[in-house]
N, C-alpha and C positions, 0 to 999 in steps of 0.2 A: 401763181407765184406763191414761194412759202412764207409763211407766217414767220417773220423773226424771232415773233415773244413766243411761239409757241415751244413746248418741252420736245426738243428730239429725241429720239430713239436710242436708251443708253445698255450698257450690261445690267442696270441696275434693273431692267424690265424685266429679265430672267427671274430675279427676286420674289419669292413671297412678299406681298406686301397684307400683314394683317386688318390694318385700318386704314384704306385708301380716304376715308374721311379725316382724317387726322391729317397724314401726308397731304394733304391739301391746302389746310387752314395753318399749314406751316410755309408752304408755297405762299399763299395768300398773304401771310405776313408780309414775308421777304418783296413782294410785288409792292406795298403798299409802303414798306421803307426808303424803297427805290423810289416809289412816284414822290412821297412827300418830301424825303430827305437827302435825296439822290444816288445816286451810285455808290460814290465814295462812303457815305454814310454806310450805307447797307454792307458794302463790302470790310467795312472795318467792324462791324459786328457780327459777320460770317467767321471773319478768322477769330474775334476773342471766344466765340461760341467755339469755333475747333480748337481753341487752347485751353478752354474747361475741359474740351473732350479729352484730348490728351492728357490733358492733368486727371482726367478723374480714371483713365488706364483702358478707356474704349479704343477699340481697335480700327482705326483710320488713315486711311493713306497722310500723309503729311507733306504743308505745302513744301513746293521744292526752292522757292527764295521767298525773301521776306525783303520789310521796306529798305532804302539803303541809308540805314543810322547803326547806332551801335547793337549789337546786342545786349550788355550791360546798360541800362540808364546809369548816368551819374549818382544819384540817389542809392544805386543800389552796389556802388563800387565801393569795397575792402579798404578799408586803411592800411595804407604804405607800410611796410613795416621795417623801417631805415629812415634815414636823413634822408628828405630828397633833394634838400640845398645841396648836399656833400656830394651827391649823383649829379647833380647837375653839372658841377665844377670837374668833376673825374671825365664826363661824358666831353665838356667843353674842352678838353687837353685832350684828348683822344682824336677829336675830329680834326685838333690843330694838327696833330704830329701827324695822320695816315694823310692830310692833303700836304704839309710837308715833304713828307717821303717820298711821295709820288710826284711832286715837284721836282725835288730836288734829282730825283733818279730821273727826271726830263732832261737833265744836260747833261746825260752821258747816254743819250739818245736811248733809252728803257724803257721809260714812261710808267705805265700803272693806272689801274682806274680809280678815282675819286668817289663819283654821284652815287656809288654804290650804297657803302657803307653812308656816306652821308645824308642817307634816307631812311637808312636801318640802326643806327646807331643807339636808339632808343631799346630797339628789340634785344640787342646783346645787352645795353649793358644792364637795364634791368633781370635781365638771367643771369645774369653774372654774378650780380649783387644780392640776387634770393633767390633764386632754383635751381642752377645748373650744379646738379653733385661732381666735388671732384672724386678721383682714382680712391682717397682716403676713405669716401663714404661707406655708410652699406652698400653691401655685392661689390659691383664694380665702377660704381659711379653712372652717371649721366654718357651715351653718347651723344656729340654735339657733330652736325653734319652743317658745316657752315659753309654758307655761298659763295662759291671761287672768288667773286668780284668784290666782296666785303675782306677780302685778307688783310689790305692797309689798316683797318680799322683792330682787328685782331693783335697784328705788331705792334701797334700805335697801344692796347692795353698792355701787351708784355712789355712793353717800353718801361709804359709808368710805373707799374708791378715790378721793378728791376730782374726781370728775365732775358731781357738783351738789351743792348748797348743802343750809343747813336753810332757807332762806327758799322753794327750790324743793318741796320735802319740804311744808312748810306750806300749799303749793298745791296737793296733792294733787287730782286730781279739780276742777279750775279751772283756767281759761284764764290769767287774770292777766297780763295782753296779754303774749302769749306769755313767761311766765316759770312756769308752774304743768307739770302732770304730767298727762298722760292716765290715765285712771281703770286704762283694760286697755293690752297694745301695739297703740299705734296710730302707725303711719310717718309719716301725714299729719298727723298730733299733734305729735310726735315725731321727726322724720327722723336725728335723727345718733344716737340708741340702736336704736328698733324695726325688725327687717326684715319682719314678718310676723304682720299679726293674730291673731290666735288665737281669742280671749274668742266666739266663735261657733262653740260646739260642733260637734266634727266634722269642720270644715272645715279644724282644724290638721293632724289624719292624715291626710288625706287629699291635702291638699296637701305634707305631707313627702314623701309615697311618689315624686308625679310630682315634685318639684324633684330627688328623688335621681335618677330616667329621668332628669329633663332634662340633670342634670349629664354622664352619661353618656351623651347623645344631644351633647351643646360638645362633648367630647373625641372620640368617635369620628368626629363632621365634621370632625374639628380646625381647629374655632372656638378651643378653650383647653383647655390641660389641668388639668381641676378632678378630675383622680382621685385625689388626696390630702382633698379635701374630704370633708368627713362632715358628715351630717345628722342631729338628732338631735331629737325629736321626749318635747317633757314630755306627758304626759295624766293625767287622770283616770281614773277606773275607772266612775267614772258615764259620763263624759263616752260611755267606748264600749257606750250605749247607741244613741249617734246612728247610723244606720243610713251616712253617709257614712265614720265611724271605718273602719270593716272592710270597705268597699266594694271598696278596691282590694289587699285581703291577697295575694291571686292573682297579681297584676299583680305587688308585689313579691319575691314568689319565684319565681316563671316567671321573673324578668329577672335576679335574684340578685343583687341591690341590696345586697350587702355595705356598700354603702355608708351605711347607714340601721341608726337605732337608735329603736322607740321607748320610750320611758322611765313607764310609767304606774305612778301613786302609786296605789298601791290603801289606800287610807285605809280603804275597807269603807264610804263613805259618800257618798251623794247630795249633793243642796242639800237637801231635807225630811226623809232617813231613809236607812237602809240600801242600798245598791246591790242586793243578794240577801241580802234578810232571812232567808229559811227556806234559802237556797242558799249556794254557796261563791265567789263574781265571780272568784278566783285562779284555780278550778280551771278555770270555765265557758271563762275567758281562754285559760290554757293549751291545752287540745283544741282552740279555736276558732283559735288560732295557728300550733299545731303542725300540724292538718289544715289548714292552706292551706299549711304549707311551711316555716314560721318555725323561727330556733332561738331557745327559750326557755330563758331563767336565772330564776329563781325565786329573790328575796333577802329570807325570811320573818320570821327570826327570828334577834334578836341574841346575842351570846357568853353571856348568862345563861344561854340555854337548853340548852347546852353539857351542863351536869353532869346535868340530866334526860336530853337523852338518852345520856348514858352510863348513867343509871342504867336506861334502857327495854330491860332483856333479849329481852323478850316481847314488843315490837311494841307494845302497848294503848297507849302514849302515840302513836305516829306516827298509830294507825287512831280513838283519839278525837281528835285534831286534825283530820282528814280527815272524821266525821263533825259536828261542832260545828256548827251556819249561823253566817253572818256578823255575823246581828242578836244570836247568842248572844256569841261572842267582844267586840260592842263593849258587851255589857252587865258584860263582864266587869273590863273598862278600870276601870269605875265603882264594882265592889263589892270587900269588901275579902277579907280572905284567908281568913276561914270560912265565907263564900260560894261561893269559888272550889275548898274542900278538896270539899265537898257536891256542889256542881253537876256539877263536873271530873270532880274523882278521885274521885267517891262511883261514876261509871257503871261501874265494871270493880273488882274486890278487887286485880289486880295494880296499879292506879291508887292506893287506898287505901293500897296497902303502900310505896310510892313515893313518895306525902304524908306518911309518920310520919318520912320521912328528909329534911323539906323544911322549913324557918324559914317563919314569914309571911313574912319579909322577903324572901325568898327567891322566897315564889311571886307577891309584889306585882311583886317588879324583873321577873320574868317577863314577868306579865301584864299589869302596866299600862304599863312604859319600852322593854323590850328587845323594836327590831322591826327585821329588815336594814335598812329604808330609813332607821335613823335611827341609823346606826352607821358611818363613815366606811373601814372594812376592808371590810365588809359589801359596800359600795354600790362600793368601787375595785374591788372584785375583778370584782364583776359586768359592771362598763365595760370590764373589762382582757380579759374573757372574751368581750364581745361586739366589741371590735377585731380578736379575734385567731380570733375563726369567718370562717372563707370562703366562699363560693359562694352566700351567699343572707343576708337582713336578720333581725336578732335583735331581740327584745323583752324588755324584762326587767319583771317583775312583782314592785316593791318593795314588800312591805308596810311601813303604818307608822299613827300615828294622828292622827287629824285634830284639829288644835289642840292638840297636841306641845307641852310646857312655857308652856302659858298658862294651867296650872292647873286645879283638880276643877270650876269651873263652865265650862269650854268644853271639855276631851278627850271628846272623844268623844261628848258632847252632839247630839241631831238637829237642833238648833235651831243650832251651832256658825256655819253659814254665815250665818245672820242677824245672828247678834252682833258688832259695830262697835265694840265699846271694852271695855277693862279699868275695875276700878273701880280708886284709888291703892291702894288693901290689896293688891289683886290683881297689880299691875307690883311691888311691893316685893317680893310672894314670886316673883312671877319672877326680879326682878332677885339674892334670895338663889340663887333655883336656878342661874343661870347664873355665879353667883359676877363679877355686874360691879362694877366701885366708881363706881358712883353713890350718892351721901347722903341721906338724907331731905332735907335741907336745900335740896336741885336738885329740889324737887316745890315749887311756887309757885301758891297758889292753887289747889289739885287740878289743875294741870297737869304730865301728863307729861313729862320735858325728856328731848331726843336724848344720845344716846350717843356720844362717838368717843374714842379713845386716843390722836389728835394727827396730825398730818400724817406726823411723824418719826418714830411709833412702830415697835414692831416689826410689831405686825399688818400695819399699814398699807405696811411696806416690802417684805414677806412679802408678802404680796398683789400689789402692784405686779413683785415681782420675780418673780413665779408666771407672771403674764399676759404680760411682756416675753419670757418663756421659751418661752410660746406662741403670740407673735404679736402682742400687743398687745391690749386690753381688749374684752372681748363682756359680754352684747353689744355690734355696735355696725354701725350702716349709712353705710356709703360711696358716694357718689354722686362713680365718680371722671370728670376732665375729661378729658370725650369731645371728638374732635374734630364736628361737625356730618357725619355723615353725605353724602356726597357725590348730589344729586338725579338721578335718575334722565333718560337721556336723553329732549328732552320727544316724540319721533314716538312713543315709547310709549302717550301719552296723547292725542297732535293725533292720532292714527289714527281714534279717535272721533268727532270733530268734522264730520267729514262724513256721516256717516250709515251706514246700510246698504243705500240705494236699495231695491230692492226686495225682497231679502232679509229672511228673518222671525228676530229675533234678540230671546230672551230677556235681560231685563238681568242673570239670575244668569251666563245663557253669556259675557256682555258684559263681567263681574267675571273671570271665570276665566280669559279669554283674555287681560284685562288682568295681569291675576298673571301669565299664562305668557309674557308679554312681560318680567316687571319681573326675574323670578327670572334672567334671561339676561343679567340686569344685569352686566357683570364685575367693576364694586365694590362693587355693594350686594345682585348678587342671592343673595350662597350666608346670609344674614341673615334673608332670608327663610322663617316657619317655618308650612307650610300646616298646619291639625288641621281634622280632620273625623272625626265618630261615626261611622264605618261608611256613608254613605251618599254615598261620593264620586263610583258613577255617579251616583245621580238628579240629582248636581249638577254633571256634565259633565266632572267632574276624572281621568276614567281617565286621560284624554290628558298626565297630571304623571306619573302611573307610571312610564312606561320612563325616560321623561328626568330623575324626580326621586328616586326610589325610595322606597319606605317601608320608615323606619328600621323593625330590629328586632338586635338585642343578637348574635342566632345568624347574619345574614343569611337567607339561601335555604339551606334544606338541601332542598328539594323542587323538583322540576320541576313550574311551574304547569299546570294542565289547558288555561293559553289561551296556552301560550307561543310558540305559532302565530302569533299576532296580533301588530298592529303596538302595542296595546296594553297588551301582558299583564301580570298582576298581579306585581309586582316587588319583590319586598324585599332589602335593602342594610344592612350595619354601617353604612355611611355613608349611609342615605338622609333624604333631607330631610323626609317629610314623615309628620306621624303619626296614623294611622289609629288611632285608637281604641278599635274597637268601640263597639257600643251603649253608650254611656255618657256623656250629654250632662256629669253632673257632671267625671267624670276630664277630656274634651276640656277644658273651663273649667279644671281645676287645672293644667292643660298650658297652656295658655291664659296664667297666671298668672305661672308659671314662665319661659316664654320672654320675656314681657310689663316682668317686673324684673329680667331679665339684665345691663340695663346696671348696676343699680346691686350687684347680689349678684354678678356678675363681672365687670363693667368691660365689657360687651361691648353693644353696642347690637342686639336682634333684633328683627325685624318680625311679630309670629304676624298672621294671621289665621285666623278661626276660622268655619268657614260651617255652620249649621244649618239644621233646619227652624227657621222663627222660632216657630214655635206652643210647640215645646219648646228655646227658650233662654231669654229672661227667666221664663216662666212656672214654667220647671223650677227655673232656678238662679240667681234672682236673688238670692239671699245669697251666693252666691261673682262676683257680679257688683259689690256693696258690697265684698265682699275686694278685689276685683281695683282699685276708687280707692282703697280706704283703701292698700293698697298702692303706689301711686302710678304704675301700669302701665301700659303704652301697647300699642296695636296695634290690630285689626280685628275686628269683629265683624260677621257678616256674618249675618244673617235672610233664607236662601232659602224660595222657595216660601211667599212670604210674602202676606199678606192674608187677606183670609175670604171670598170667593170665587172669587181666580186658582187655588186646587188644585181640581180637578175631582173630584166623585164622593168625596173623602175625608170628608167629615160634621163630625161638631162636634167631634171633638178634634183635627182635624188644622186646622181653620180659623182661621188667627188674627187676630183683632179688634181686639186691644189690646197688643201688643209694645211698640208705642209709647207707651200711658198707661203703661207699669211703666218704660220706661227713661227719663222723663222724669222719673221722682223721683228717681234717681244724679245728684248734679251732676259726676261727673267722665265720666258719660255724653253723648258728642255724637251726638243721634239722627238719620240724614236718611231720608229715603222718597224715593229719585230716581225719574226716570221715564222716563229716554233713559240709554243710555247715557254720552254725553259726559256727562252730568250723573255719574253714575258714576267715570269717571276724574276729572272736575273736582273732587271729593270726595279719593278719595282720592290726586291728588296733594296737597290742601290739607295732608290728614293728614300724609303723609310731613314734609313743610316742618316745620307745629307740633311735631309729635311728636320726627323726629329731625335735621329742618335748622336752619336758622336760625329760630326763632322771631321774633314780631313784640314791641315791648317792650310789654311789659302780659300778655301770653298767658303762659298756663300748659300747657307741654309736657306733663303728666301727666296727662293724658286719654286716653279711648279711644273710635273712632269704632265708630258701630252704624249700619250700612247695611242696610237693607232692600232686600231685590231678588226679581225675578218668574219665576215659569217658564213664564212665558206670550208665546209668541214672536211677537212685532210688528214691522212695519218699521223699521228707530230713524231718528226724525231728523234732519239736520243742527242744529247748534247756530245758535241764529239770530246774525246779526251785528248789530254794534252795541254801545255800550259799557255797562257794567253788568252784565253776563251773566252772568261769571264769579267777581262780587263778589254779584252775588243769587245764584248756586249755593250757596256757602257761607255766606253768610245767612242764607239760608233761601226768597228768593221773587224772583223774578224774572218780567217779562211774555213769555211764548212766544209769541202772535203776537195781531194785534189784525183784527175781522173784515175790514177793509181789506186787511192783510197777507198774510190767508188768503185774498183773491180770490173774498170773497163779497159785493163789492158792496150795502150795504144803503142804504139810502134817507136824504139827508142829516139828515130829521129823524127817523128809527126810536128809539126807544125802545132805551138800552145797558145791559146787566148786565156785571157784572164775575164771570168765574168764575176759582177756585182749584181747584187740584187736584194732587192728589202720588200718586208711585206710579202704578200699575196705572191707579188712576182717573181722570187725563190723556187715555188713548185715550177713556173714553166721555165727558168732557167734551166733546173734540175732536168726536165727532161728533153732539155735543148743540151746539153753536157753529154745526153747518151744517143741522141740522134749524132751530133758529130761525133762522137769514136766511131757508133757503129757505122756510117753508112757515107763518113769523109775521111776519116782517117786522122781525125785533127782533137790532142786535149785540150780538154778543158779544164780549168780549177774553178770552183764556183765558191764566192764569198757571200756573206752575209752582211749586208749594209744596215746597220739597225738606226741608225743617226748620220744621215748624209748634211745636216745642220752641226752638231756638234762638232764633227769633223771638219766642217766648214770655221766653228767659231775657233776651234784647239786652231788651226790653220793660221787664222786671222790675229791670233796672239802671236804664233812663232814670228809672223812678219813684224808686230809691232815690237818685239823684242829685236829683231833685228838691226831694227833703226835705233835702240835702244845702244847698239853695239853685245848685246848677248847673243850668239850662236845657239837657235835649237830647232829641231829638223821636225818637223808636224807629224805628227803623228799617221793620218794618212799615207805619207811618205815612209814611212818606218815600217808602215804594217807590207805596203808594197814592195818593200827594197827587193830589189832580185828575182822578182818571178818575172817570167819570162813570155812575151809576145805582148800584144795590144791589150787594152782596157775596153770594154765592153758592159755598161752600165743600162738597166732593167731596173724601172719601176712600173707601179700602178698607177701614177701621179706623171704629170705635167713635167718634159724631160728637163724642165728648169730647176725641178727638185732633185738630180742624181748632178746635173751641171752645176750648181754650187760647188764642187770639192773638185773639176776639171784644172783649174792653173796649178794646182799642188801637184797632179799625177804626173808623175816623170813618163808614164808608158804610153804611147801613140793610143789616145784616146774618142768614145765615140759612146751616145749613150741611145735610148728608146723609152719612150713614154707614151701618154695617153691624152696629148694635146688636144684640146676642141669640146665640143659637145658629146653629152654622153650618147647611149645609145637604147631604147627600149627592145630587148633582145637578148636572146642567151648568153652566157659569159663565153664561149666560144667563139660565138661572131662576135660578140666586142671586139674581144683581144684579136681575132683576127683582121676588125677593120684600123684599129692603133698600130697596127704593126708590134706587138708585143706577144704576141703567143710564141709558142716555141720553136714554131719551122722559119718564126719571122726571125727570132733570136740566131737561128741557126746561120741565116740568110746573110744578116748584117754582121756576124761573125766573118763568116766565109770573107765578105766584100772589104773588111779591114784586113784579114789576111793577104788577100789577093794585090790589095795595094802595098804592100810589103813585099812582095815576090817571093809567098810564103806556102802559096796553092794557087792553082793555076784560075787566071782568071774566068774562065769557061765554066769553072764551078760553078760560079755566083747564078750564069747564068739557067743550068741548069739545075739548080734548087730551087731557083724562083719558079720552074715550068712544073718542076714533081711535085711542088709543094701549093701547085694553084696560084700564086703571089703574083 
């Protein structure tokens, strides 16, 4: 059997050890602390020994949690630097009016969450009152990333702050042509409060961590100096269950993002129960913070707790806190103080004896009021504490309780987040608790009436004078006046228009060369901000390296292995471009960040962002709805795109339907080009809407999603002739008609009309010369670059119609008069060419790449989708045929010459 007490076998046995006699009699200590003074004893002078050690700058792993009290002792906590009576009275109006609002918006069946904010409500308004910079400050102020569920509480301060009304308030959650309130922050709701959605779990941390890099990424190009900006980041303690919350912990301390705070309420509760019913979610948080790098504050428990633990000789009180689960502690909120003597202090006698010198009243205020998050010294200190850490991003872990002075039926309740209203019993005893003066007589009809102390009052001047100190009122979003972007010289883009003769040029190589024309721009290129996952050869981008650098915080401390080459891999304080690593989500929160730079700092930037397409909508299409509700601009670019142009990669790498998922984003503009020139004809449009001169009616806040191939083909000239470049960005345009193409067919041949976007254009093309030559039948072949646009121009003419306006879709316009059936060709899922089918006037039929992909040549792909060009031919012929347009007998022999 093994010896318990004996020493196991550790790495440290690899070690030199120069005085194993020494190492011994320090062992030997530790043994004899243990026997005399017990465990506890010895273990609590293990760790202040590691905390000289660390203090004195020796190099030691570090524990990963600590006890569960504050970080700060009282003793060691900052003077207020405010009224805190005047906070208390502003905080107390705040909580009245957001469970108001949310009341009241109950009886027009809306509802709203309450326990949110009324748990966190300490956390804003102390940032409100002393750290949060507004827009006024240096750089560009404070970003504030506040928790969907806390927005009552937000309103409820703009209330008081005369930023909006009660008739705004009473709109809670309603449009109310545009005079109501978004339910969560929503910018495109909202534009002069909201800068950043949130209410989609996960996506708020995640996106705080990369806006603090991006900040850091303006200043060191010096685009702006935002290094007085701070970001600060509200969460829940459920919330970081979401696997994007903790995604980029690493990234924040590798880069030493001092500049970032994030602030999670650890209420101990979900949306249906417990966050770590049998566990401890503070302690889980801590180790899980600390081990990526974080420094953590921990602000548990408020000044009642004080005189317990003075009176905790013996540890028992710090080590039963430590062992209690979470589901234990919030059952505790609920029962009263003979419950709490038993359950608590019944587990230990030194606990027992500790309760005989304890009021009930004593262990209620404990156990049910006093929690750091909900005590205004508490919550300063910890903000003061994480300004004043250097070298890497703090997290503070404020307990408190969820639905905080709304009384015994919603604290702490598991049901709390469902519940939408107070009963009037219920707001009366809050309103005693908060000691407001409102009368019974101001409840009419069992309605709850708003709170304010007057324009003039003190609160209110207090307030105002708070935020003038900081900069001026947050939140709050600025959209300042930009000049238009100066357009880029046009031989950047007529370079294309001639083709590539014989040369074989993929359209993703076609993109990138166009970028590494644009960024040479001298006014507009250093605005330019490339992001790519890790994968910038397969997408042709080594050639940005030397000339563009990839940003990194340290620059180069290494000599690359290929710095031989003309190449080689290059990183710079200042380089432009950011490589990601694998992380299609973080590229998107970068993405985001560069995307609403003009309005979070006045500065206009151009990301684009090139993936595989397979893994960008599919992956991140909820930060893809961040990125409109946010109202962001730039590129999105789907390399190696389709479901049969990757060779050999199989069904996850294949993608089918990029297009059906970004054609449900209406601030998505999706195209599939297919030449080149179509390419730059794109995105110079974008440039224009986005940061030039818009056209009147167009909405600049949009973001284009280009589709491009890695499959290298001759590229075309742009055909001449007028309409070209107005079908490019429409969406459809005619490339050439069998005349055109110099296939001579016979004055009366039988004509089809074929579409076709992307990749699928080459085998159209040479499905156009299989039927002249070898059926007798033209073809016209068009170019589909936006089978979505053309779907949404569509979807207007019809709402105009009801409108009573007459106007004829554009799809319809561009077809008027050509003659035979419609025959539509993609690479994509035929649900993507079928969108713009009710519009077609002409006897319609399309082909796609429905199903799983395939690992296998691009030949047998397209051959097993039916989309190759004998298949084109095929289902041509069979629309024809059903028309009594060529004889049906064709159909059948094309399918036997062609294998099919």
């Amino acid at each position: 059997m093994t010896d318990p007490t004996a020493i196991q076998p550790s790495e440290l046995d690899q070690l030199p050890d120069r005085d194993p006699e020494e190492t011994a009699e320090w062992q030997a200590s530790l043994d004899a602390v243990t026997k005399a003074a017990g465990p506890h004893r010895a273990a609590y002078l293990m760790r202040r020994t590691l905390e000289r050690a660390e203090g004195n700058g020796l190099a030691l792993p570090k524990l990963l949690e600590t006890d569960y009290v504050n970080t700060i002792p009282t003793s060691a906590e900052p003077t207020v630097d405010g009224d805190e009576a005047m906070e208390r009275r502003i905080t107390a109006w705040n909580r009245w009016n957001a469970a108001a609002m949310v009341s009241r918006g109950a009886k027009h069946g809306v509802g709203g969450h309450i326990a949110t904010f009324a748990s966190a409500a300490w956390l804003y308004e102390t940032g409100f009152n002393h750290f949060f910079k507004g827009k006024e400050a240096d750089g560009s102020g404070d970003q504030l990333y506040i928790q969907g569920h806390a927005s009552p509480g937000i309103y409820a301060r703009a209330f008081l702050d005369g930023r909006l009304t009660e008739t705004q308030l009473d709109n809670f959650r309603q449009e109310a042509g545009g005079n109501g309130l978004p339910s969560y922050p929503h910018p495109r709701r909202l534009p002069w409060l909201w800068e950043f959605p949130t209410v989609s779990m996960g996506l708020g941390p995640l996106s705080a961590i990369y806006q603090a890099r991006f900040n850091r990424y303006l200043t060191s190009r010096g685009i702006k100096d935002v290094s007085q900006s701070h970001v600060w980041a509200f969460l829940g303690d459920g919330e970081m269950d979401e696997p994007e919350s903790t995604a980029a912990l690493a990234l924040a301390a590798r880069e030493g993002l001092d500049n970032l705070t994030f602030v999670i309420n650890c209420n101990l509760q979900r949306l249906d129960g417990p966050v770590r019913a049998n566990f401890k979610i503070v302690q889980e948080l801590e180790a899980q913070f600390r081990g990526a790098g974080w420094n953590v504050v921990k602000s548990l428990w408020g000044n009642a707790w004080d005189e317990l633990f003075r009176l905790d000789t013996t540890g028992a009180l710090v080590r039963r806190l430590r062992e209690v689960p979470d589901a234990q502690v919030q059952t505790y909120q609920t029962r009263d103080a003979a419950y709490i003597r038993q359950d608590f202090f019944g587990a230990d006698p030194a606990l027992v004896e500790m309760a005989k010198l304890l009021s009930d009243d004593k262990i209620t205020e404990c156990f049910h009021l006093s929690r750091g998050g909900h005590e205004s010294r508490k919550v300063y200190a910890a903000y003061r504490a994480a300004l004043a850490h250097k070298g890497g991003p703090t997290v503070i872990l404020a307990q408190t309780v969820k639905g905080f002075t709304l009384g015994t039926g919603f604290a702490s309740k598991n049901a709390n987040h469902q519940m939408k209203k107070l009963s009037t019993d219920e707001f009366k005893q809050m309103r005693d608790l908060l000691e407001l003066p409102i009368s019974d007589s101001q409840f009419v009809d069992g309605v709850v009436p708003y709170g304010h102390p007057g324009a003039d009052a003190p609160e209110v001047r207090y307030l105002q004078e708070r935020r003038a100190a900081l900069g001026g009122p947050a939140p709050a979003r600025r959209t300042h006046p930009l000049a238009p972007l100066p357009a880029p010289a046009d031989k950047a883009f007529a370079s294309f228009d001639k083709g590539s003769g014989t040369q074989n040029v993929a359209t993703t190589m076609a993109f990138v060369r166009l970028v590494k024309d644009l960024v040479r721009d001298k006014q507009s290129g250093k605005r330019w901000v490339p992001i790519v996952p890790d994968e910038a050869r397969t997408f042709g981008m080594e050639s940005l390296f030397p000339s563009l650098g990839i940003y990194s915080p340290k620059g180069q401390t290494y000599e690359p292995v290929d710095r031989d080459q003309l190449m080689y891999y290059k990183e710079a304080k200042d380089g432009q471009i950011l490589n990601e690593g694998i992380t299609e989500a973080g590229s998107m929160a970068d993405f985001i960040a560069a995307s609403t730079a003009y309005a979070t700092h006045g500065e206009a930037m151009i990301p684009f962002y090139i993936f595989y397409s397979m893994f960008g909508w599919q992956r991140t299409a909820d930060q893809m709805w961040q990125l409109g509700d946010q109202l962001g601009r730039g590129f999105l670019v789907g390399a190696t795109a389709g479901r049969t142009t990757l060779t050999g990669e199989g069904l996850q790498h294949a993608d089918g339907h990029s297009p059906v998922i970004a054609a449900t984003n209406p601030a998505a503009l999706s195209y599939d080009p297919a030449f080149a020139y179509e390419v730059a004809a794109i995105v110079k449009d974008g440039l224009r809407r986005m940061y030039g001169e818009s056209a009147p009616g167009e909405d600049p806040n949009v973001f284009y999603y280009l589709t491009v191939y890695n499959e290298p083909i001759p590229q075309p000239a742009k055909p001449a002739g007028p309409g070209v470049d107005e079908g490019i960005v429409k969406g459809l345009y005619r490339f050439n008609t069998a005349e055109s193409a110099g296939l001579s067919p016979a004055a009366n041949a039988a004509r089809v009309q074929l579409l076709a976007s992307g990749t699928a254009i080459h085998w159209t093309l040479e499905a156009q010369r299989l039927l002249a030559e070898e059926w007798g039948v033209a073809a016209d072949v068009w170019s589909a670059t936006s089978w979505t646009e053309l779907r949404r121009d569509a979807l207007e003419a019809d709402a105009a119609l009801l409108r009573g306006e007459e106007r004829v879709p554009f799809v319809r316009q561009a077809l008027h008069g050509a003659e035979g059936p419609v025959l539509a060709v993609s690479d994509y899922m035929r649900q993507v060419p079928d969108q713009i089918a009710q519009w077609v006037e002409q006897d319609w039929s399309s082909l796609g790449a429905d199903g799983f992909g395939l690992s296998d040549t691009r030949a047998a792909a397209r051959r097993h989708f039916g989309v190759d060009a004998q298949s084109i031919v095929v289902a041509a012929l069979a629309q024809l045929a059903r028309r009594g347009e060529v004889k049906a007998s064709a159909v059948k022999e094309a399918r036997e010459r062609y294998g099919l």
